[in-house]
N, C-alpha and C positions, 0 to 999 in steps of 0.2 A: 726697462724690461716690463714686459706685461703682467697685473697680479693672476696669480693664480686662482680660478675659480674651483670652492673646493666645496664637497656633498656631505654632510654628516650624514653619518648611519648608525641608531643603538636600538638594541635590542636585550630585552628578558626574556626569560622562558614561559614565565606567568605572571601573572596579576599580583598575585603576591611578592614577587620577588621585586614588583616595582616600587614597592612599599620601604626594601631596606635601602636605607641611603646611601651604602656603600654601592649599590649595582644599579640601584634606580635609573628610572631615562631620565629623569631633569638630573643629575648629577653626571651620569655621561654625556648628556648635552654639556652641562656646564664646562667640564674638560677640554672635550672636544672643540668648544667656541675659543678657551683659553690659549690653545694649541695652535689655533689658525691666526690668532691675535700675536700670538709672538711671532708667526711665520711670516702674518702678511699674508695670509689668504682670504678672499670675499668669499665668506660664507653665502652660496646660491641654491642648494636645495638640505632641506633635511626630512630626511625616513626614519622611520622609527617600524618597528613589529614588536607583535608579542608571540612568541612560538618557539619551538625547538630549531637549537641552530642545524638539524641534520634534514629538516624540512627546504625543499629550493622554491618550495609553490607559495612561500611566504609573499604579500600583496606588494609590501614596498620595495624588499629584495628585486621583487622582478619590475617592478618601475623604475629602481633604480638602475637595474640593467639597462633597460630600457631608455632610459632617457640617457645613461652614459655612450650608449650607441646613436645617440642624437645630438652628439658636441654639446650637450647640456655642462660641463663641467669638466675639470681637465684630472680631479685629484679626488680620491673616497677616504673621508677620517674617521677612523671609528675607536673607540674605549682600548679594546684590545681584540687582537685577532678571534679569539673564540665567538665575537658577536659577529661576526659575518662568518664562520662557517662552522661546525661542525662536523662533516661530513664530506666523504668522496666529491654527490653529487652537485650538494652550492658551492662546494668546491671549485667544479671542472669549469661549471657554469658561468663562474666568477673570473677564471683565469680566462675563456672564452675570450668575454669580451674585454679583458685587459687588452688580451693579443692583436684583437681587433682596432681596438681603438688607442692604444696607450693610454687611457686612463692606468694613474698608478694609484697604489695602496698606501696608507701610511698611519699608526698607531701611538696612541698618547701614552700607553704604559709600557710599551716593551718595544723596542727597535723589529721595523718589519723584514722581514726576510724569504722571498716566494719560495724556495724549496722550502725552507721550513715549513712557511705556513701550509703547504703543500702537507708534507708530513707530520705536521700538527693538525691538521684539521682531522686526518683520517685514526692517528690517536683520539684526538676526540670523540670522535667517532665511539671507537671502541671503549673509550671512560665511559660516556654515555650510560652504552648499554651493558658493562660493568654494573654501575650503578642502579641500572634499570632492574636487572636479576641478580642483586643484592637486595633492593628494595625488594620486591617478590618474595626472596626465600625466606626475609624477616615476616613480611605479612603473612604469610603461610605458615611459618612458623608459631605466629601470636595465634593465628585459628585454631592451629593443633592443639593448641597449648590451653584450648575453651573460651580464647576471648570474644568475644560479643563487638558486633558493631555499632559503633558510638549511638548513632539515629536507633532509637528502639521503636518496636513497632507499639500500634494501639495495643491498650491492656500491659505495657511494659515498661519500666524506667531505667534507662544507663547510671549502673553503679559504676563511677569512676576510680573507686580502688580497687574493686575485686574487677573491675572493664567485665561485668557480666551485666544481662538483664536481668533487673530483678521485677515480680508482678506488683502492677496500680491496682490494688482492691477494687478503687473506684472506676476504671474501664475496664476491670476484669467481667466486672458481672453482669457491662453489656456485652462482649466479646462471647460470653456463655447463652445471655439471651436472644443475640444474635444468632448463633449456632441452633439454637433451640428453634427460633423462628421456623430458619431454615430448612430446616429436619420435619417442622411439622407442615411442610407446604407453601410458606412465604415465598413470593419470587423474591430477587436482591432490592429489584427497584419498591416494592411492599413497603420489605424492609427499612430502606432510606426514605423513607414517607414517615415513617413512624417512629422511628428515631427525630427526625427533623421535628416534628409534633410533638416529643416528649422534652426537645431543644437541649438534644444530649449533644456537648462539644463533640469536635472531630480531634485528631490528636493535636492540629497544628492550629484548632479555634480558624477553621475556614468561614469566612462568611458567609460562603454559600452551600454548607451545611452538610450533609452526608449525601453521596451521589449514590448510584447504581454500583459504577463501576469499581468505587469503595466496598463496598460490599460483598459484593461478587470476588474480589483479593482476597479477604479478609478470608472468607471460610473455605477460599482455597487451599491456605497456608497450613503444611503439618508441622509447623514449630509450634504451635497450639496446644497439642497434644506431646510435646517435651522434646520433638524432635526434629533438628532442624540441618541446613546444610550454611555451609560457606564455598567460596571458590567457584559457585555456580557460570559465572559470566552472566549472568541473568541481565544484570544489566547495561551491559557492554556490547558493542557490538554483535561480536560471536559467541555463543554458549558455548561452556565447554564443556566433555564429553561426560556422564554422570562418573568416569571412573576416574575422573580428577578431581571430583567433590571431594568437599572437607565435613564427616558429621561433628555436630557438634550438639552439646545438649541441653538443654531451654526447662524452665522451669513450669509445668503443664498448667495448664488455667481450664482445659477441659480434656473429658476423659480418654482412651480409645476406643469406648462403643460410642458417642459423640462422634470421633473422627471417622469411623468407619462408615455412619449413618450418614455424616454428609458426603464422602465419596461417593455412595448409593445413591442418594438425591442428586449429586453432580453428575452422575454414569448417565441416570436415567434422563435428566433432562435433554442433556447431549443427546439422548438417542432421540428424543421427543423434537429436538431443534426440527426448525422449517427447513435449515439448508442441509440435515441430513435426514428429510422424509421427502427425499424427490418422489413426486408422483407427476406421470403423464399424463400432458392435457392436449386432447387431439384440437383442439384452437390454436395452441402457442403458435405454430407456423403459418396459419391463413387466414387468422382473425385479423380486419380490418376495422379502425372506427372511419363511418360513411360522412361522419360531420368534419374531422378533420383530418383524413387521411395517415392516421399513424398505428400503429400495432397494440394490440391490446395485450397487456400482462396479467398474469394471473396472479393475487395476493392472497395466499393460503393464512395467514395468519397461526395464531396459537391454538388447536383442534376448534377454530372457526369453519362454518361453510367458505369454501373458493370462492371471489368473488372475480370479475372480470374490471380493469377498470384503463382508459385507453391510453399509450405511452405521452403522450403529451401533456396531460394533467399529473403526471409523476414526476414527470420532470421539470415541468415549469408550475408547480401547483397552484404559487398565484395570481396565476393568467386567467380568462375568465373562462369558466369551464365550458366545454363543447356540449357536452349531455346533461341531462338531468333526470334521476341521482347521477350522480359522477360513475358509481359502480351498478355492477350490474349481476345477477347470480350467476356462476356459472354453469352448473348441472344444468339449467335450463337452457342456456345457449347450446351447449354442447349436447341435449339429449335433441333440443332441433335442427342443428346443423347433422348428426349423425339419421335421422328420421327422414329430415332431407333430402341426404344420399340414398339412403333405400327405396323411400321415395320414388325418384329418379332413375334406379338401376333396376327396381323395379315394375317397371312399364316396358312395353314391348321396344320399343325405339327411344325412352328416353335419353340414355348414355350417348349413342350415338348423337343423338340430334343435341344434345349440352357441350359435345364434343366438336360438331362440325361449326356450331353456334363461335363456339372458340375459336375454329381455324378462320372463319369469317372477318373475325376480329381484326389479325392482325395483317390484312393484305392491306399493302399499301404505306405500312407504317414501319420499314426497315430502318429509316433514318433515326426517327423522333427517339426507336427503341435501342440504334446504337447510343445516342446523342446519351438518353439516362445512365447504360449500362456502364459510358465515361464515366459519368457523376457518381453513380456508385459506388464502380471499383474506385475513383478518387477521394472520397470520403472514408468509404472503409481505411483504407492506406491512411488517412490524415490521425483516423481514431489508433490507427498501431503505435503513429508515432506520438500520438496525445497520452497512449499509455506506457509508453518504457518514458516519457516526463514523467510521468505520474511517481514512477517506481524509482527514478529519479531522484525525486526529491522527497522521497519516503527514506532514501538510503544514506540524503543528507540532513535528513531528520527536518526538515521543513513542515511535514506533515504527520500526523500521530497514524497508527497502525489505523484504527477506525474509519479516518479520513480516507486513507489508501485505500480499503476494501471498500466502503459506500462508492470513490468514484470509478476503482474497476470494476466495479457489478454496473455501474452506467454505462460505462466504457463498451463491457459486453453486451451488456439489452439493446444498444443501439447498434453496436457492430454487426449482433442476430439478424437484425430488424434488417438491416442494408444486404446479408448475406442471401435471405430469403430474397427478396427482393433481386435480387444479381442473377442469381436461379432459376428467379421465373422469367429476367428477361431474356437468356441464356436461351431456355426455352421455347422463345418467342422466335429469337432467330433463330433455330433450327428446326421451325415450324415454315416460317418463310422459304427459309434455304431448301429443303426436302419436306414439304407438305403434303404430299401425295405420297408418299413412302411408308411416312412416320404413320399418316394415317390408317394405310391399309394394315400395317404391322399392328396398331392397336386396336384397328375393327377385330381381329385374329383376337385379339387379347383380350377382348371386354366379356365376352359369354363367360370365359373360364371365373375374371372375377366377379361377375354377377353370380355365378352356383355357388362363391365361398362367402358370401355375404349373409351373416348367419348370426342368432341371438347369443351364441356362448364366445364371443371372439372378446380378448381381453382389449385393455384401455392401450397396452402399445399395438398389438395387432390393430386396432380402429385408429390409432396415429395414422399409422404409415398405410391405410388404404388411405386415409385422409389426404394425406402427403399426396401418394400418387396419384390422384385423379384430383383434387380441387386446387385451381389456383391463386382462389381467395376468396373468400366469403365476410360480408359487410355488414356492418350492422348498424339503422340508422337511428337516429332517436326513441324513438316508437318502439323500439325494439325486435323489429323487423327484419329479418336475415336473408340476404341475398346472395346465392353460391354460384361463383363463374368455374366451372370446369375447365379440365386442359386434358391435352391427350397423354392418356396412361404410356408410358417407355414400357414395349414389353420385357426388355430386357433387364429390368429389375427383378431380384430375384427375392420372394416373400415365402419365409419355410411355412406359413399356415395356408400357402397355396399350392404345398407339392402335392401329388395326389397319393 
């Protein structure tokens, strides 16, 4: 008779449970090796996981499906039925491919039985999560109850009999002088300079000393001020909703005009942030660098002058740069690119002849402009699905929140950059396709917005003439700007052009 080829499989719930010898995996191996030695089975693969048995996405679980669908083995030994399933679904999963293959089951501490195990697994199931919202109403219950989270934060020590924090004198008084910094104008990163300087530890004695982003926590926190939450989800997954919070109350280490003053500094910077002082810049959509053909961005910095500086040195910074300085100012590009326009629409036939200059352009070159408009809209589409990666593996924590937002603000400047560009070749063929049409429609067109071309027109009003009449303007080293026109769509509709 043939021996039987048999698969061990054992499994914990966690790391620590691999630790007690009674459940541990080298003691369930050890069993299970015992088991197959009395039987006479050749031990030919073994799985091991660490994870909840109600989980089916477990790695070895499904290899060893997997491989039991590949005549790998004729028999699965495992500790006791609880370690291959908990649950309806590694359940169904399991009995699948039994069905499939006759692979059978068989257990070292308790005689196997498939409806049972069938109906034991889905008890399991339900112990489980018994146990899961028992565990809960205890934890929630210690909260209510004022107890303190073992890890205390900086300025705090875990008292283990009273489970309260109690205050470190000795990181109380940075925690106040922090606070004070901050109140008088310090940014966080200041702060973490000068602490690192005065070689004040971190609470965990990091090497690399106090960060920004330390900082920046720290005087977010209103436990500070005696009052603090539990139950938040803050760091789990999903927050839960503020009327599930637990308060609870912390021994104060600074005051509430302290607390109030820095929510004041926190309000105000938020309003002062770059990414909420959008301002319009009639460049963003048609600024060209002439050296190497990519879009230039604009870097407002911290109440700095905007400077211009061109997307390819941003994103590749240590390439060797195309211009020099690398940046460029922008009010002055932009007060000559707008000068230019006026310029131009102000001369008797300039528009027109910057216009037909255009239609000039593009006879001849239907193909070359379908051929990009592929690559375009091909790339665009590559970057949509570069970004749900991105978010991807933002949700399997691969990558920290900061990572995520740095590469979808890439994600986007380059997406812009292709969109504009898709636009203008868009554009191009429907210059081709009806060029005598288009044209005559925007000869009609041009007087009207030459009369509204005027000193009081605001920074979006001068976008979108921008928009609609340039198709790109270059700017080469020297700092020299050259503007190609395209023909205005009368049928865009601009309210500072109604009469």
């Amino acid at each position: 008779m043939m021996e039987k080829r048999a698969a061990v499989y054992k499994r914990v719930s966690t790391a620590a449970q691999d630790e007690e010898d009674k459940a541990s995996l080298g003691e369930q191996e050890r069993l299970c090796r015992e088991y197959c030695q009395e039987k006479g089975y050749a031990v030919v693969a073994m799985y091991q996981d660490i994870g909840s048995g109600m989980n089916k996405k477990r790695p070895s679980f499904l290899q060893m499906l997997k491989e039991a669908r590949q005549g790998v083995f004729d028999v699965i030994i495992a500790w006791k039925t609880d370690r291959l399933a908990r649950g309806i679904y590694p359940c169904a999963a399991l009995m699948e491919v039994l069905e499939e293959t006759g692979v059978t089951i068989e257990t070292v501490a308790e005689p196997f039985d498939r409806t049972t195990f069938e109906i034991r697994a889905v008890l399991g199931r339900i112990e489980v999560e018994s146990i899961v919202q028992r565990t809960t109403m205890g934890r929630e219950a210690k909260m209510k109850a004022g107890y303190h989270h073992v890890k205390a934060a900086y300025g705090y020590d875990y008292d283990s009999e009273t489970h309260r924090w109690v205050i470190n004198e000795g990181e109380a008084k940075w925690v106040r002088q922090i606070f004070n910094w901050y109140i008088d104008g310090m940014s966080p990163s200041e702060i973490a300079s000068h602490l690192n300087a005065e070689g004040v530890p971190t609470k965990l004695n990091s090497r690399l000393g106090w960060a920004e982003k330390t900082v920046s926590n720290l005087v977010s926190q209103e436990f500070y001020a005696g009052r603090g939450h539990r139950n938040t989800g803050a760091h789990g997954r999903k927050p839960r909703p503020p009327q599930k919070w637990i308060p609870v109350s912390m021994p104060a280490i600074i005051t509430d005009e302290v607390w109030e003053a820095a929510k004041r500094r926190r309000a105000h910077n938020k309003t002062l942030s770059p990414r909420n002082t959008r301002r319009t810049y009639i460049t963003q959509h048609v600024l060209e660098c002439e050296e190497c053909g990519t879009r230039f961005h604009v870097s407002a910095g911290w109440g700095g002058a905007p400077r211009l500086m061109c997307f390819r040195m941003i994103r590749y910074p240590h390439s060797t740069p195309c211009r020099l300085p690398k940046s460029v100012e922008y009010d002055r590009i932009a007060d000559q690119l707008w000068q230019g326009m006026v310029k131009v629409m102000g001369s008797e036939d300039g528009l027109e002849a910057a216009v037909l200059a255009n239609a000039s352009r593009v006879k001849g070159q239907k193909d070359s402009i379908e051929q990009r408009l592929k690559e375009v809209t091909t790339k665009r589409a590559n970057l949509a699905h570069e970004q749900d990666r991105v978010i991807s593996w933002a949700r399997k924590g691969s990558i920290t929140e900061e990572q995520l937002e740095r590469q979808l603000k890439d994600i986007s400047t380059e997406s812009e950059q292709y969109a504009v560009e898709q636009n203008r070749l868009l554009a191009d063929l429907r210059l081709i396709g009806d060029g005598d049409a288009v044209y005559q429609q925007a000869r009609a067109f041009i007087p009207t917005m030459k009369a509204r071309i005027n000193d009081h027109l605001s920074e979006e009003e001068r976008q979108e003439i921008v928009d609609s009449l340039v198709r790109r303007a270059l700017l080469d080293g020297a700092g020299d700007l050259t503007i190609e026109f395209k023909i205005p769509r009368p049928e865009m509709s601009f309210g500072y052009f109604s009469s």
